[in-house]
N, C-alpha and C positions, 0 to 999 in steps of 0.2 A: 721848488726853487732851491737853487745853491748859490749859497753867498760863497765868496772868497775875501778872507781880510786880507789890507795889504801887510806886505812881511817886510822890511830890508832886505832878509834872503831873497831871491824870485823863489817859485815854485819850477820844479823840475821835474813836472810830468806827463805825458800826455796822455790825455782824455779821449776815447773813444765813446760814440753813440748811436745809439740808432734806433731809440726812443720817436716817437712819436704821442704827442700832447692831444690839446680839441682847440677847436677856435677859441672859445672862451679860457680857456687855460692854456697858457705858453709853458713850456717847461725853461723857467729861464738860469743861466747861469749870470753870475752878476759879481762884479766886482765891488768891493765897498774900499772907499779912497782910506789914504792915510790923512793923518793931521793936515799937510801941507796939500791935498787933494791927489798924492800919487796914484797910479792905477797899480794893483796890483801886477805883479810881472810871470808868465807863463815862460820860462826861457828852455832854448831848443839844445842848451851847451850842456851836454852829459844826462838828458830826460832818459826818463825811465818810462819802457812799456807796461804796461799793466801785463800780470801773467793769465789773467781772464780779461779778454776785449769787448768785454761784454756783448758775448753772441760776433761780435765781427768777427770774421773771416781771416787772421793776419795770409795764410796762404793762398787769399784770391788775391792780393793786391796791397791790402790795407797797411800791412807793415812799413812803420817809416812813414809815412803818409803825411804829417802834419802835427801842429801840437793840439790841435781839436780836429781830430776825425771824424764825420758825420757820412754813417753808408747804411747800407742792408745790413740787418744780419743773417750769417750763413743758413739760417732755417726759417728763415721767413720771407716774403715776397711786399708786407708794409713796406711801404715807404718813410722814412726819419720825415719827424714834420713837428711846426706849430712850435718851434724853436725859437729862443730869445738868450744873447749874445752883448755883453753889456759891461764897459767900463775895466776891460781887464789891456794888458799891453803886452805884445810878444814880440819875441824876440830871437835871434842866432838857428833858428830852422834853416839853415844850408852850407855849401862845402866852406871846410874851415871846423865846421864842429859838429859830434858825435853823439849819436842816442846812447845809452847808457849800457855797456856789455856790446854795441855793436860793433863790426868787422871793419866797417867803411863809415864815412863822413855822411852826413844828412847829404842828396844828390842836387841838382841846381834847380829841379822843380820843384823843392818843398817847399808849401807855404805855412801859412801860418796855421791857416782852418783850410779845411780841405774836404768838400760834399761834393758827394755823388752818390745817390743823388741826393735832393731835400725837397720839400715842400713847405712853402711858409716857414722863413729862415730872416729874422733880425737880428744884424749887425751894428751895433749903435754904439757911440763914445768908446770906442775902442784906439787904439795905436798901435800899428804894424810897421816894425824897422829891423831891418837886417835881416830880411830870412829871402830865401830862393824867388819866392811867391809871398807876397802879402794873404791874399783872398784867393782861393783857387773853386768855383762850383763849376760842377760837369753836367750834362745831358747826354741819355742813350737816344737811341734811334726810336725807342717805343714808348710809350703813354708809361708805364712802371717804371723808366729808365728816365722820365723828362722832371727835370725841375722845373719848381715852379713859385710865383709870390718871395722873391726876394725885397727886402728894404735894408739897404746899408746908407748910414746915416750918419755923422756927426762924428768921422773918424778922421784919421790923422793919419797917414801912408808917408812914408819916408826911406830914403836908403835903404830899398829892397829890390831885388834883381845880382843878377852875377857878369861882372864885367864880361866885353867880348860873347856876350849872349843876348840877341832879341828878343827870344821868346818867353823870358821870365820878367815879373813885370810885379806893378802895385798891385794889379786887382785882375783878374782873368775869370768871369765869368758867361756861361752858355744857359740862359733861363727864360722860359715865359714868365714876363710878369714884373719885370726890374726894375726897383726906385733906385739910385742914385742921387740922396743929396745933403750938402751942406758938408761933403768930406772935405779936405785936405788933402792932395795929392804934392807931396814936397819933392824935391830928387831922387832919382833912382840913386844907387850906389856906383860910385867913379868908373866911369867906362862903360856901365850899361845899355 
């Protein structure tokens, strides 16, 4: 388990995974509120890569990705799985603002969290406002490539998406297995 307290500062980094847990143990990341019940803030405005991605791949893809990455790693064929996602709030993943050292602006598909793939993947009390993508999970063509067992739960989506573009959105997922419920879906961002 990883707590995060909240800060006044956000935190300004993104997180790479590609761990997998077991049923009975989730590998959870968890926010813990402030006084006033804040969530901790993940923000996309000048984040920093990690210089080990832990096993991911940034050359197949992963770079830029998201502010929680969830993939393979480059030497393994496991699937990320058995994951838990809880009570933190992100933010500014897309154009407008820059990973930390990079060339170019976050692009209009970045979301907030970003898998492909995952297995047994909970999303709960979280908030997602102002990034390209809120939720972004992917499916390959094959059984190693399909997600599967999503529950997103008890979040708060708001002004996310890029004007004059449809295909960025609150939540974009492709999985067997999807709960959806008791979220918030509030307005896209003006002109979405």
């Amino acid at each position: 388990q990883v707590l995060i307290d909240y800060s006044s500062t956000p935190y300004r980094n993104i997180v790479y995974l590609s761990a997998r847990g077991e049923a009975n143990r989730f590998i959870t990341i968890m926010g813990i509120p402030g006084t006033g019940g804040e969530r901790p803030i993940i923000d996309g405005d000048g984040a920093v890569e990690p210089a080990n991605l832990g096993g991911l791949n940034a050359n197949g893809g992963y770079a830029k990705s998201g502010l929680i990455v969830i993939g393979f790693a480059s030497s393994s064929n496991r699937k990320p799985g058995y994951l838990h996602i809880n009570g933190l709030s992100f933010r500014n993943a897309r154009p407008g603002y820059r990973v930390s050292g990079a060339s170019a602006d976050w692009n209009a598909f970045s979301p907030a969290i970003f898998a492909a793939p995952v297995e047994q993947l909970a999303v709960t009390n979280c908030e997602f406002a102002n990034n390209g993508l809120g939720l972004f999970v992917n499916s390959g063509s094959d059984d190693i490539a399909q997600s599967r067992g999503l529950l997103i739960a008890n979040n708060y989506f708001h002004d996310n998406g890029v004007a004059g573009n449809y295909s960025v959105h609150h939540a974009y997922t492709e999985a067997i297995g999807t709960i959806y419920e008791y979220n918030y879906f509030g307005p896209l961002v003006a002109g979405a």
